[in-house]
C-alpha positions as CSV (number, residue, x, y, z in Angstrom):
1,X,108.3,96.8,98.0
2,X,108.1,98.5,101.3
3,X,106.2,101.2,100.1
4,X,103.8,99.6,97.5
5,X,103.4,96.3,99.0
6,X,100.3,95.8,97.0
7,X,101.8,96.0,93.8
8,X,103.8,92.1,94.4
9,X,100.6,90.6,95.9
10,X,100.4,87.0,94.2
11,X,104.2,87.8,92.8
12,X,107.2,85.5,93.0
13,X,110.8,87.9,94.5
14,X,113.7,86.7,95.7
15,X,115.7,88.2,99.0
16,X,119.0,87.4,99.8
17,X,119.3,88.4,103.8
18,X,119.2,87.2,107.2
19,X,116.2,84.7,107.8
20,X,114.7,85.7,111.5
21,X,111.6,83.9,112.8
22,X,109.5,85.3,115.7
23,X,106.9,84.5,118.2
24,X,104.3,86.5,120.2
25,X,103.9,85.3,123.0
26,X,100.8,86.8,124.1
27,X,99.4,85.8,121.1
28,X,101.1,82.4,119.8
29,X,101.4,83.8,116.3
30,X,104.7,83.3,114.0
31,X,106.2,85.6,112.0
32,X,109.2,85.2,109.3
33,X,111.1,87.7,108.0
34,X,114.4,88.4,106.0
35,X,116.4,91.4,107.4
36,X,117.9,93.4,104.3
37,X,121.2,95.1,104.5
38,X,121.0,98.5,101.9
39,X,123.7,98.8,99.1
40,X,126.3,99.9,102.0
41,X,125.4,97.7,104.5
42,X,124.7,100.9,106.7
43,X,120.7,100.0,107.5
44,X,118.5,97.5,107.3
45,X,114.8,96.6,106.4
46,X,113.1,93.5,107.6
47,X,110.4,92.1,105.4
48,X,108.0,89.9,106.6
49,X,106.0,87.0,104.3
């Protein structure tokens, strides 16, 4: 997903992960994201929609 993010435009996926919601300040803009662990739990990838 991370490196085709094209390819799930208009797709339904599931994430199990950390919900973390943002704001720019500067800007007033929100963001959402879901913070991944990997398989190990060693890193991380947040994913924003």
């Amino acid at each position: 997903m991370v490196t085709y993010p094209d390819m799930y435009i208009g797709k339904t996926v599931k994430m199990k992960g950390i919900y973390a919601r943002f704001s720019d300040e500067a800007t007033g803009e929100n963001y959402n994201a879901c913070i991944i662990q990997d398989a190990t739990a060693c890193c991380a990838q947040g994913i924003e929609f």
